[in-house]
N, CA, C and O of each residue as an XYZ file, in Angstrom:
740
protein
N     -18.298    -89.990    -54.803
C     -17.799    -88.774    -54.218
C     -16.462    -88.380    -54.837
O     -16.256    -87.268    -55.322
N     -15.609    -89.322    -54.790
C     -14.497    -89.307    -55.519
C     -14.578    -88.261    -57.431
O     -13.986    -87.294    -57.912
N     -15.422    -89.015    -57.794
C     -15.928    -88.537    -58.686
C     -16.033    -87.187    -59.117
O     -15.475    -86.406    -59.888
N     -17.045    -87.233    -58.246
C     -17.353    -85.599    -58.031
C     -16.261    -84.738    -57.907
O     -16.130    -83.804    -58.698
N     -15.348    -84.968    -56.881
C     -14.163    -83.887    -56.359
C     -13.266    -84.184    -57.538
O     -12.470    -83.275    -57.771
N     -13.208    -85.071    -58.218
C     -12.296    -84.862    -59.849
C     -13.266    -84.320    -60.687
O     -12.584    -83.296    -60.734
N     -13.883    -84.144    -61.143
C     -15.114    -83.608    -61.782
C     -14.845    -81.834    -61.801
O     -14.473    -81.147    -62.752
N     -15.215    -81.365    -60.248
C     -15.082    -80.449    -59.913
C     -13.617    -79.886    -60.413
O     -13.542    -78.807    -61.000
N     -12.551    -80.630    -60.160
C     -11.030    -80.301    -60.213
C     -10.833    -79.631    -61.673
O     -10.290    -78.574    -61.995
N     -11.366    -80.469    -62.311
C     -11.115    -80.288    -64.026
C     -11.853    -79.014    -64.245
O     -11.278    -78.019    -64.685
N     -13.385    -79.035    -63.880
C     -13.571    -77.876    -64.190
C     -13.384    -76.594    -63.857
O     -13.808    -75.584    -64.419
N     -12.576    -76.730    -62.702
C     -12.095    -75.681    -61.977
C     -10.789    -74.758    -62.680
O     -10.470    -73.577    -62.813
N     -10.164    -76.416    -63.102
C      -8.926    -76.077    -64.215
C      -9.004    -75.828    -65.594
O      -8.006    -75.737    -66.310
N     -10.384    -75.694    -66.062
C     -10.877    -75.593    -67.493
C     -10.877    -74.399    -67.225
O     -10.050    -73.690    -67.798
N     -12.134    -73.602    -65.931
C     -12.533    -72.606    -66.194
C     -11.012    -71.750    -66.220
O     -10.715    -70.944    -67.101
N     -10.050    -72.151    -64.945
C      -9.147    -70.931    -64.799
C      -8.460    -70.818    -65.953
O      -8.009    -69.673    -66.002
N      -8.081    -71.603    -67.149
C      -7.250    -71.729    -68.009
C      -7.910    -70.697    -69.321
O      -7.171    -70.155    -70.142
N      -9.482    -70.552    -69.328
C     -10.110    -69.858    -70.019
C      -9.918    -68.449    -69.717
O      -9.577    -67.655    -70.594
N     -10.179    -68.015    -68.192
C      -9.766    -67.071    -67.689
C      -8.356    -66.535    -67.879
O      -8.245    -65.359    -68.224
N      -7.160    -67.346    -67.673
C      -6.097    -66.973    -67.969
C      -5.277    -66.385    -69.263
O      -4.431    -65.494    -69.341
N      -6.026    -67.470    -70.503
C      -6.211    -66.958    -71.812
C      -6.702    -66.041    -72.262
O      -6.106    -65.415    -73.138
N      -8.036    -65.623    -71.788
C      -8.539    -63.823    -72.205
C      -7.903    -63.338    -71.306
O      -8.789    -62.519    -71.064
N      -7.123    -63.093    -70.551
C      -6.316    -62.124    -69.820
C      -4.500    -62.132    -70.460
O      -3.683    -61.272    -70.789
N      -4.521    -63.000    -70.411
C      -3.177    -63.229    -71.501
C      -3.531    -62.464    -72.866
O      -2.922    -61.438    -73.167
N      -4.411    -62.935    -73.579
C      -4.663    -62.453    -74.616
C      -5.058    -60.381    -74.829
O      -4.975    -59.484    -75.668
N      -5.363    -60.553    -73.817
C      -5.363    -58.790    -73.516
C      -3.758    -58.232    -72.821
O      -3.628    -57.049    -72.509
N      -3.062    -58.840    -72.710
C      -1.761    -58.014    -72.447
C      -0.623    -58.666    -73.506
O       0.307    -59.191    -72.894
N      -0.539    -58.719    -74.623
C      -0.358    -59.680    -75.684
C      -0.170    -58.579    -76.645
O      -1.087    -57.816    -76.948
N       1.404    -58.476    -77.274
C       0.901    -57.666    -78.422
C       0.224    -58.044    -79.765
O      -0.085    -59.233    -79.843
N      -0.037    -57.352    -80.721
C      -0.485    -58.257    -82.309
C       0.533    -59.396    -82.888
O       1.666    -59.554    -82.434
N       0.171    -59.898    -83.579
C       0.602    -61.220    -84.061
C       0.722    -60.768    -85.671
O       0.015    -59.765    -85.763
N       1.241    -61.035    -86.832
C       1.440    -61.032    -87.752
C       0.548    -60.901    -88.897
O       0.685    -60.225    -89.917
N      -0.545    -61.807    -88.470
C      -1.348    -62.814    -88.868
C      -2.563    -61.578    -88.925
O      -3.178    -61.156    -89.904
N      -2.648    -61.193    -87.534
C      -3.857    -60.098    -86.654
C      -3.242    -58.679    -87.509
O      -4.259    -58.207    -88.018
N      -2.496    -58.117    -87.756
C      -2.294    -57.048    -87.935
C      -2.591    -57.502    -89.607
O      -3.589    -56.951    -90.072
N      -2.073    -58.155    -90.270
C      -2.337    -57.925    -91.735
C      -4.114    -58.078    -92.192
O      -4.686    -57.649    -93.194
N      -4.782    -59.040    -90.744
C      -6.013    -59.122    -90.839
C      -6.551    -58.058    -90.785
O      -7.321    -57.927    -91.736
N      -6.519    -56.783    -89.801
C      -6.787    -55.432    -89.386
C      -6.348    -54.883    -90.762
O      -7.297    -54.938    -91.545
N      -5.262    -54.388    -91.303
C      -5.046    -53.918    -92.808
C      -6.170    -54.035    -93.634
O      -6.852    -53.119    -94.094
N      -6.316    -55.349    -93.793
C      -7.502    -55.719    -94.976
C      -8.751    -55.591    -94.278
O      -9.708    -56.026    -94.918
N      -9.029    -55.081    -93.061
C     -10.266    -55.367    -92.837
C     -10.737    -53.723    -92.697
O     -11.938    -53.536    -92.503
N      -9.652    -52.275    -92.806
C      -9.627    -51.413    -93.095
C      -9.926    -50.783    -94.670
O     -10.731    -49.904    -94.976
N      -8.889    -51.631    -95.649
C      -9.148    -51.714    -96.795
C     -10.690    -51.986    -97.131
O     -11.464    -51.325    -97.823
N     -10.899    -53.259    -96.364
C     -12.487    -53.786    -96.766
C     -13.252    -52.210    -97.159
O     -13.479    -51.769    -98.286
N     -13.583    -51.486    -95.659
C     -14.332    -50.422    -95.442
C     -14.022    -49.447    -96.534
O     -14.949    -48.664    -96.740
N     -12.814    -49.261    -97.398
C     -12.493    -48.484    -98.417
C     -12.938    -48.842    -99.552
O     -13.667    -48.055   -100.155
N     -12.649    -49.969   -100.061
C     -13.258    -50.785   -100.791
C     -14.249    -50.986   -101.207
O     -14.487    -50.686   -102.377
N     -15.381    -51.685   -100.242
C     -16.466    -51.921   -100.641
C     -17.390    -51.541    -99.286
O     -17.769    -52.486    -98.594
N     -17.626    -50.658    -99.035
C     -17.901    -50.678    -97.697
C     -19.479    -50.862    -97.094
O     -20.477    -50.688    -97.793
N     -19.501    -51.143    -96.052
C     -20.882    -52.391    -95.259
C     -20.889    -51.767    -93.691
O     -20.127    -51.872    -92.730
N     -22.390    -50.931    -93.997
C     -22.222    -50.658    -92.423
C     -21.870    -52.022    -91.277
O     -21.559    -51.873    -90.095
N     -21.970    -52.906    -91.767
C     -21.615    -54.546    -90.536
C     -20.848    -54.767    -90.480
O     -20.469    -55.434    -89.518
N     -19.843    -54.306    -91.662
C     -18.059    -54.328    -91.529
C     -17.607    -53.301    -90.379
O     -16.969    -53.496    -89.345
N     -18.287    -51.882    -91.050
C     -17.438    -50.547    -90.030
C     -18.142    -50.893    -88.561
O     -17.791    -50.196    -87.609
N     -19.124    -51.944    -88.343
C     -19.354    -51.949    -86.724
C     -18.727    -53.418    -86.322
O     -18.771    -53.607    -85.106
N     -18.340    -54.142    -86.830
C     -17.591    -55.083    -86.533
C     -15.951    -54.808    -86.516
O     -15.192    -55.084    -85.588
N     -15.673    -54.313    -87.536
C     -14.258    -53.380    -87.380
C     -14.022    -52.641    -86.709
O     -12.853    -52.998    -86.567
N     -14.108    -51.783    -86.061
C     -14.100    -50.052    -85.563
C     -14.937    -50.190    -83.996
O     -15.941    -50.831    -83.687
N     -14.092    -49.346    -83.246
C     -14.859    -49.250    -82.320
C     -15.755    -48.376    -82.087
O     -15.399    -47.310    -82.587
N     -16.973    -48.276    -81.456
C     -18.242    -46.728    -81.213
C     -17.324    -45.524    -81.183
O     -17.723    -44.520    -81.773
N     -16.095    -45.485    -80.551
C     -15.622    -43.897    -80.497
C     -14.547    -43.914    -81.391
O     -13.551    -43.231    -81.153
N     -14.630    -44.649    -82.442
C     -13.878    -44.699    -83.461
C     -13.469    -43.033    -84.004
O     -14.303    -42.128    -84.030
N     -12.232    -42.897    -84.356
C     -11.756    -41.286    -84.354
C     -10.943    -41.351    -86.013
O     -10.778    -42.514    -86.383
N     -10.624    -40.675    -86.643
C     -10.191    -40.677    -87.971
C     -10.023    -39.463    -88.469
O     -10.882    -38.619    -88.726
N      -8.276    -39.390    -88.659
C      -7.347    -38.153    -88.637
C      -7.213    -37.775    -90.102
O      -7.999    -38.653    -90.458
N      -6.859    -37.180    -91.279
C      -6.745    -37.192    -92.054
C      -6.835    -35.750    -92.361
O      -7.803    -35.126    -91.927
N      -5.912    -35.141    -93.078
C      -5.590    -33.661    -93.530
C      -5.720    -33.915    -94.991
O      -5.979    -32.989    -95.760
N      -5.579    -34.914    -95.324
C      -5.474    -35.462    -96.977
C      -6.804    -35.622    -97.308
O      -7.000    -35.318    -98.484
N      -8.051    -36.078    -96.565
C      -9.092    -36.524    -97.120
C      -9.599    -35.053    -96.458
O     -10.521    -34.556    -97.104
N      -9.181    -34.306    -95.341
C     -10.144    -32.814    -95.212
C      -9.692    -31.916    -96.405
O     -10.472    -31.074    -96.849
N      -8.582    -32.064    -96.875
C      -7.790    -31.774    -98.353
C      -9.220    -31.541    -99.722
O      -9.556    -30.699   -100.554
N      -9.537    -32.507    -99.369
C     -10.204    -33.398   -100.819
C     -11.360    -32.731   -100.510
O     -11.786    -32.050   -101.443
N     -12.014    -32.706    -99.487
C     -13.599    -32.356    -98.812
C     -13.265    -30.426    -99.100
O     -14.119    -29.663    -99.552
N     -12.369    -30.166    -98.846
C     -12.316    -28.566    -99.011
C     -11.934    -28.398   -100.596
O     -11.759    -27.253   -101.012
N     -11.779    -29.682   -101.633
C     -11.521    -29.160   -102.892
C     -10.360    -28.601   -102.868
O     -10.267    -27.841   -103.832
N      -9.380    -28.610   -102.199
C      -8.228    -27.583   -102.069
C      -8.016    -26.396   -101.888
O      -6.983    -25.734   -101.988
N      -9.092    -26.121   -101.601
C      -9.693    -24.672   -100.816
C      -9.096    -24.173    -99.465
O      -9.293    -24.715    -98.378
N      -8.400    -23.152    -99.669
C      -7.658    -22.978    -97.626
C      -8.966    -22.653    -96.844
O      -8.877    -22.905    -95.643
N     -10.400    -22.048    -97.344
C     -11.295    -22.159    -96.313
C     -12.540    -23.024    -96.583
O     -13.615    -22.423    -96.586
N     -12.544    -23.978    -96.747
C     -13.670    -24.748    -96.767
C     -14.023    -25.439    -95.440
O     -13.394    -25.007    -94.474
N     -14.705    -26.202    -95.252
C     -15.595    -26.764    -94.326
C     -15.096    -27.789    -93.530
O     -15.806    -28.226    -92.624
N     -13.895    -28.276    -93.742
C     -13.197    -29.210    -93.257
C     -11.708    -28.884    -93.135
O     -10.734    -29.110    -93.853
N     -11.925    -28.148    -91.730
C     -10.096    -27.559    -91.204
C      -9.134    -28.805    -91.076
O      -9.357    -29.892    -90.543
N      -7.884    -28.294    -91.780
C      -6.990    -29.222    -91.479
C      -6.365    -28.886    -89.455
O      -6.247    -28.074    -88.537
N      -6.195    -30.179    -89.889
C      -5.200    -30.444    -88.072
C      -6.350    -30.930    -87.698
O      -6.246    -31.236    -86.511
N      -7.686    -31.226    -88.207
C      -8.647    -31.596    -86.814
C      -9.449    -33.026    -87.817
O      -9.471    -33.340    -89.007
N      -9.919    -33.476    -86.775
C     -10.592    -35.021    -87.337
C     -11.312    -34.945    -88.102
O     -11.993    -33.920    -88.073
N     -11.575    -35.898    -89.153
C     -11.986    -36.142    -90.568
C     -13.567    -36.417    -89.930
O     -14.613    -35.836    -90.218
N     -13.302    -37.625    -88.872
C     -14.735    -38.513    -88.706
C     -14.236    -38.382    -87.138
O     -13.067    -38.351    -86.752
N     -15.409    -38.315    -86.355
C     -15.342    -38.171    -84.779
C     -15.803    -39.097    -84.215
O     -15.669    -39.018    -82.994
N     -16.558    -40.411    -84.750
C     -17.336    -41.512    -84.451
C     -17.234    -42.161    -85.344
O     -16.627    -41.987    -86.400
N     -18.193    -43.462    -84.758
C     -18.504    -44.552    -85.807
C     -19.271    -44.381    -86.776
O     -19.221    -44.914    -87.884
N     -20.256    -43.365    -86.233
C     -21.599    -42.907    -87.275
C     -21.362    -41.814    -88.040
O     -21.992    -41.551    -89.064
N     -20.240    -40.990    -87.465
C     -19.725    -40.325    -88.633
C     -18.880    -40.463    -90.005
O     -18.871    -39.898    -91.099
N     -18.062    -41.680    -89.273
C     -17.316    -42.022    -90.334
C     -18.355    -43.410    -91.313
O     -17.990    -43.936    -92.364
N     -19.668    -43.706    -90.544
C     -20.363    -44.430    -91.537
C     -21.134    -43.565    -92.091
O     -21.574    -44.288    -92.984
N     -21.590    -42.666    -92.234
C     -22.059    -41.258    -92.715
C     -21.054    -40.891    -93.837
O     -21.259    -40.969    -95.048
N     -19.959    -40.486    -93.221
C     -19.050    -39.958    -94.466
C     -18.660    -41.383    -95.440
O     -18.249    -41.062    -96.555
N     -18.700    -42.315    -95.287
C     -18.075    -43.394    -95.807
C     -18.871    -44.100    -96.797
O     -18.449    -44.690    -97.792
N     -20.083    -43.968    -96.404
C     -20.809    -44.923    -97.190
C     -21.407    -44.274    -98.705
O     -22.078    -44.861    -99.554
N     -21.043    -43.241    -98.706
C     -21.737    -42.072    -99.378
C     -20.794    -42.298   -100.416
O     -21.164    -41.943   -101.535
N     -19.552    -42.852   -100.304
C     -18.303    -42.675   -101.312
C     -18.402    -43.712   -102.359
O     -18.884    -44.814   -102.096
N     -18.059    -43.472   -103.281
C     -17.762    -44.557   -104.690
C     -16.572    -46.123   -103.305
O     -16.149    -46.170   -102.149
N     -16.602    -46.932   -104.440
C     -15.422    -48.120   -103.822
C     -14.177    -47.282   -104.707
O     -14.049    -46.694   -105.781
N     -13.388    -47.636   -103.531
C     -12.129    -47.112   -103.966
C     -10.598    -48.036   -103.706
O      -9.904    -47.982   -102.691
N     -10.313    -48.954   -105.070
C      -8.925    -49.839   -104.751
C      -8.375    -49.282   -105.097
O      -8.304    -48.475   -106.025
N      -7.347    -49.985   -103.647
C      -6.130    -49.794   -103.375
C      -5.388    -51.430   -103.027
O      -5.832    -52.525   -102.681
N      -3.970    -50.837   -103.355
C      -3.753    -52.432   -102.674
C      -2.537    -51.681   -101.829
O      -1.932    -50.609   -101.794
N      -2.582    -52.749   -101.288
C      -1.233    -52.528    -99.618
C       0.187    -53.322   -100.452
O       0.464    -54.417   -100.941
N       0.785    -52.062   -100.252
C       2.198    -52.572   -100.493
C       3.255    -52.864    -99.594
O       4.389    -53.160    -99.971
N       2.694    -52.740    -97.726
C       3.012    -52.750    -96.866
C       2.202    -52.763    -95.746
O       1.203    -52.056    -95.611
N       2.744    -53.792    -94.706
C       1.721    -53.513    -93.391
C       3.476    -54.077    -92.480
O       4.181    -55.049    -92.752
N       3.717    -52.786    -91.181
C       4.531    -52.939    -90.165
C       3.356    -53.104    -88.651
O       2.170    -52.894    -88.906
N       3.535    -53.281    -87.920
C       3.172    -53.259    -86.960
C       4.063    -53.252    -85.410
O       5.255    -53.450    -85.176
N       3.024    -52.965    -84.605
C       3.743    -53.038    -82.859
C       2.610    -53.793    -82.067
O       1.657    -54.476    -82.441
N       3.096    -53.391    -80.777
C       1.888    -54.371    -80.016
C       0.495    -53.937    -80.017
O      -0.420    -54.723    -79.771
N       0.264    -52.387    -80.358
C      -1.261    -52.020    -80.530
C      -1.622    -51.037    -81.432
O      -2.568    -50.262    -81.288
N      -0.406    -51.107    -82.908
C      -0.819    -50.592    -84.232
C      -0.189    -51.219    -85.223
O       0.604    -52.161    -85.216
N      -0.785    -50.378    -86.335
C      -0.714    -51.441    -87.578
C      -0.548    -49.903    -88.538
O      -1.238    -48.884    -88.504
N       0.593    -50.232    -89.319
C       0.915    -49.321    -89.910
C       1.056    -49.709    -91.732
O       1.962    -50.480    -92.051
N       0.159    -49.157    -92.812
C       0.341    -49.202    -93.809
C       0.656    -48.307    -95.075
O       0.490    -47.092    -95.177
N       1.193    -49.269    -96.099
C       1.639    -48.279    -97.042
C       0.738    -48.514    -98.049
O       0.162    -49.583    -97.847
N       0.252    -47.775    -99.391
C      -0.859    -48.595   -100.247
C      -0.383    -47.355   -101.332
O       0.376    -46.411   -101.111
N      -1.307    -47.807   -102.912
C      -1.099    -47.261   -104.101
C      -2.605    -47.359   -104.271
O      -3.246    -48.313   -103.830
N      -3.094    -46.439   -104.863
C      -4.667    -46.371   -105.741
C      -4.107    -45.749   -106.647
O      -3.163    -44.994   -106.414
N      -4.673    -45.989   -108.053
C      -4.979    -45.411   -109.344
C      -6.516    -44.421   -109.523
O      -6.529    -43.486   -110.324
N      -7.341    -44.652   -108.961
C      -8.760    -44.396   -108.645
C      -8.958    -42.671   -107.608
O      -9.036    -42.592   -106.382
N      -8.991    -41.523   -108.598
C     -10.518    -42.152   -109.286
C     -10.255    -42.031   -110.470
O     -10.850    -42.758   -111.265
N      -9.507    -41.294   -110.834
C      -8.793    -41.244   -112.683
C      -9.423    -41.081   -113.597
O      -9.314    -41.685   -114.664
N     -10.590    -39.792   -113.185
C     -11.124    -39.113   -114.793
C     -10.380    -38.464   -115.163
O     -11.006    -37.466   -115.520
N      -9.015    -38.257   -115.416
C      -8.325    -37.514   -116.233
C      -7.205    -38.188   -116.691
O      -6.621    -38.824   -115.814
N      -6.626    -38.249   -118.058
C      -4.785    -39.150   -118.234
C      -4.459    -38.075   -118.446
O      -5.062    -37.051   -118.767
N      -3.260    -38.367   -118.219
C      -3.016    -39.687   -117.506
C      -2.849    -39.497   -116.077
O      -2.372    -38.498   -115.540
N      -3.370    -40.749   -115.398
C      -4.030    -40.534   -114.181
C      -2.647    -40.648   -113.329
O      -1.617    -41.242   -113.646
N      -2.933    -39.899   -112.152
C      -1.380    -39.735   -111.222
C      -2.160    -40.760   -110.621
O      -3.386    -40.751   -110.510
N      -1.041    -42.018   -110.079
C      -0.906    -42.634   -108.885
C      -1.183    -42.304   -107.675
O      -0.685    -41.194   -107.488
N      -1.799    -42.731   -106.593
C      -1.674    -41.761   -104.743
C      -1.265    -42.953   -104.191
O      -1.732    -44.090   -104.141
N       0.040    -42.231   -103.663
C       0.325    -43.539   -102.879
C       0.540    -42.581   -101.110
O       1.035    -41.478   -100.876
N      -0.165    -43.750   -100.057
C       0.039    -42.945    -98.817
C      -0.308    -43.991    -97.650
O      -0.649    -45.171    -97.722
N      -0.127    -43.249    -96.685
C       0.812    -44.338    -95.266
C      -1.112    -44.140    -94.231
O      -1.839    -43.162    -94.401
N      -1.317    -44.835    -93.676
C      -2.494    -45.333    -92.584
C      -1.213    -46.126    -91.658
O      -0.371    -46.972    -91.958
N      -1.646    -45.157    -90.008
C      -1.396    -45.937    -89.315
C      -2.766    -45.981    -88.647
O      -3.604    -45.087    -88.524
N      -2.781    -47.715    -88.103
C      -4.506    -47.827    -87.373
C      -4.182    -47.489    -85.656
O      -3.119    -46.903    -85.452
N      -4.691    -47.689    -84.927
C      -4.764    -47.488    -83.528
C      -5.255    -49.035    -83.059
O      -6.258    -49.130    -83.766
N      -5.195    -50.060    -82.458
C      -6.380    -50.855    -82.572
C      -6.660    -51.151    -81.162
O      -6.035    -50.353    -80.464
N      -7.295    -51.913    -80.515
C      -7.682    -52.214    -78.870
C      -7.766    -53.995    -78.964
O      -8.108    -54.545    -80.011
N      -7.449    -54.674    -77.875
C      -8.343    -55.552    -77.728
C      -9.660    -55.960    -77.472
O     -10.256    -55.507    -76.494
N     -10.220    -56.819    -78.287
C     -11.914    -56.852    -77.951
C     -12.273    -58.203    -77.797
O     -13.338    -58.807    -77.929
N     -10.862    -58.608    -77.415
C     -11.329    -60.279    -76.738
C     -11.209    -61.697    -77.525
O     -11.776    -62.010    -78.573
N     -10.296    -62.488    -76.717
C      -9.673    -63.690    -77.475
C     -10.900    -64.427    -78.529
O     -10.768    -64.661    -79.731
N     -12.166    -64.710    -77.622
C     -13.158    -65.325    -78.428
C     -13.806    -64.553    -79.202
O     -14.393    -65.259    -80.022
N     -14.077    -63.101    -79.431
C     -14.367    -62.371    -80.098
C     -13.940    -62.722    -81.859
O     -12.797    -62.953    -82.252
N     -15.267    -62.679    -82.785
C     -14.981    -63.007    -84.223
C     -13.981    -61.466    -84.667
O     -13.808    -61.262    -85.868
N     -13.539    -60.735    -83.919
C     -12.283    -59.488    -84.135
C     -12.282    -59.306    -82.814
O     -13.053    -58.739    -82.039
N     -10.643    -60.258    -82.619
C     -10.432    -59.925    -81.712
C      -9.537    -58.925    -80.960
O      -8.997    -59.008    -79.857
N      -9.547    -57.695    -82.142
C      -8.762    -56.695    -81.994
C      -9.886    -56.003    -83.201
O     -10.467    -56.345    -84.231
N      -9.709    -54.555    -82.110
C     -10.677    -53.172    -82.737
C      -9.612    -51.815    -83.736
O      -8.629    -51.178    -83.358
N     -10.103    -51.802    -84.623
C      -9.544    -50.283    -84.836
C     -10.327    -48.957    -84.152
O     -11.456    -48.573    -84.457
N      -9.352    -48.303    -83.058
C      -9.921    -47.264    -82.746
C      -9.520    -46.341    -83.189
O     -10.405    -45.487    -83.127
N      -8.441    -45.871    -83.743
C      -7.820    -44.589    -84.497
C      -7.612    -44.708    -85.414
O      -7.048    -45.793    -85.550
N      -7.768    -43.970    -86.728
C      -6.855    -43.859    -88.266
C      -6.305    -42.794    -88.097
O      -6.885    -41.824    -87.610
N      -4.745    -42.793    -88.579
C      -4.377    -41.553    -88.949
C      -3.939    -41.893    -90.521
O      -3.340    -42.963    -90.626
N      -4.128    -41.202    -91.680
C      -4.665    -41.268    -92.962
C      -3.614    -39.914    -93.587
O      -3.748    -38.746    -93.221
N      -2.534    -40.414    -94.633
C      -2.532    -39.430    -94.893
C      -1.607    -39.957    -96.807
O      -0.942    -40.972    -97.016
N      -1.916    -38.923    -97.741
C      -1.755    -39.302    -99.281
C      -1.482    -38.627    -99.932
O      -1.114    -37.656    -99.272
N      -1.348    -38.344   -101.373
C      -1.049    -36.926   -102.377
C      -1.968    -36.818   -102.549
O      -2.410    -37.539   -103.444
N      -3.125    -35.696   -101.730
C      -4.002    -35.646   -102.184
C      -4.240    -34.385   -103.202
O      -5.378    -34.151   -103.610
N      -3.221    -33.654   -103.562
C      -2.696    -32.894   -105.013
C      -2.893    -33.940   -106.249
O      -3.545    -33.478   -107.185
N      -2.388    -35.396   -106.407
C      -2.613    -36.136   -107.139
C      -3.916    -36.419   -106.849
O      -4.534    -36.346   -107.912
N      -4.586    -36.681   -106.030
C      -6.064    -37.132   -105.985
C      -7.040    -36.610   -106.766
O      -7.846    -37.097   -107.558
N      -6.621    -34.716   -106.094
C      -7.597    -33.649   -106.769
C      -7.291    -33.598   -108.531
O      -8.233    -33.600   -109.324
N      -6.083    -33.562   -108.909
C      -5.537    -33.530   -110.326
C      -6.587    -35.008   -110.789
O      -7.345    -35.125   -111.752
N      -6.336    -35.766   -109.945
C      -7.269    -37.065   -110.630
C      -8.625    -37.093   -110.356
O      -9.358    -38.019   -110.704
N      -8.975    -36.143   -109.765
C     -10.713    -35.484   -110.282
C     -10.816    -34.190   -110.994
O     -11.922    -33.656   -110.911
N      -9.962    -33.605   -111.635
C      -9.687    -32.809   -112.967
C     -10.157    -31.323   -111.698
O     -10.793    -30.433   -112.262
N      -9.992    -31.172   -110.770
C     -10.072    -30.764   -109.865
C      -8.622    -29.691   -109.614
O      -8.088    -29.701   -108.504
N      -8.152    -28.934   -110.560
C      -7.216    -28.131   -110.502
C      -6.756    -26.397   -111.090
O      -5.865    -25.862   -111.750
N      -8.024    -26.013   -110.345
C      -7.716    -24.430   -110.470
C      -8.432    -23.950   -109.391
O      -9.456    -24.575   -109.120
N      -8.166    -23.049   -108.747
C      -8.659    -22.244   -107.959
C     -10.393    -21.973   -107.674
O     -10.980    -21.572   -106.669
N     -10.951    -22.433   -109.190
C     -12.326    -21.988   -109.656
C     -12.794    -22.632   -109.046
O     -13.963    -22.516   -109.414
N     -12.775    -23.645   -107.931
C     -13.228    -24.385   -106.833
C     -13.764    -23.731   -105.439
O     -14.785    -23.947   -104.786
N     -12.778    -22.934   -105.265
C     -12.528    -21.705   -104.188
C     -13.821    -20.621   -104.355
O     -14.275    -20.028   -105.334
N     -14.227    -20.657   -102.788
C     -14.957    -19.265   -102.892
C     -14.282    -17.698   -102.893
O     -13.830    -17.310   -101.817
N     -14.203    -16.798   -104.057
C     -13.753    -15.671   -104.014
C     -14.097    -14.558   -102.453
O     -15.212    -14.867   -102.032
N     -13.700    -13.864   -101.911
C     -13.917    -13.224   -100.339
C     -14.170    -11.901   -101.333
O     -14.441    -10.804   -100.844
């Protein structure tokens, strides 16, 4: 009997300590370690991208801001199809829709700051550079991210990008520079 009621004790104190840890771990800001992991695991999706990455990364109402990449999608066009001020990608399936469709594109991070529930980076691409000499883009991503749980293989989500670059150098580096892009009215 004895037994038992220590038995019981421990697991009583296992379970609450498990409990206490995913609850700790959800009011917890990022860690060093977690935020540079989130960086590269953003990059990944730029990079080389895997619909099993953007659903393991990203959350379902994943949102993604960018005036620089609606920039690029309008050709530099003031009326094309993608208004600035408004979201690039509105979901997960949009931004795996728009994403997967794209060439890989490196970059490397020349910076990652963070707080308790973002992750803020700086990065350089050379890419895509059909033209010399090719301009550099260098530009700032801050992520949004959530907790998604201590035992979770990510245990922190990106739910927001805000995205923004020279994307004047981008277009110049898809030889992408005259007006002749533009629909005449």
């Amino acid at each position: 009997m004895r037994f038992f009621a220590f038995l019981s004790c421990v697991a009583f104190a296992a379970a609450s300590a498990v409990a206490s840890l995913e609850e700790r771990t959800l009011q917890i800001c990022l860690l060093d370690d977690e935020a540079t992991k989130l960086a590269n695991n953003f990059k990944s999706l730029i990079l080389a991208y895997s619909k099993a990455n953007a659903e393991a990364f990203l959350t379902k109402d994943f949102t993604d801001y960018s005036d620089s990449v609606n920039e690029l999608i309008n050709n530099g066009c003031p009326d094309g199809p993608a208004k600035l001020g408004t979201p690039t990608f509105t979901s997960l399936s949009a931004f795996e829709a728009g994403q997967s469709s794209q060439p890989s594109i490196p970059f490397q991070i020349l910076n990652i700051w963070h707080g308790c529930r973002d992750v803020a980076l700086r990065w350089r691409s050379s890419a895509p550079g059909f033209v010399q000499p090719e301009q550099p883009v260098t530009g700032i991503i801050v992520l949004e991210v959530i907790p998604n749980g201590v035992f979770s293989a990510q245990p922190w989500l990106i739910k927001t990008v805000y995205s923004e670059f020279n994307s004047g150098a981008w277009l110049y580096d898809l030889n992408i520079t005259t007006s002749s892009f533009c629909k005449t009215k």
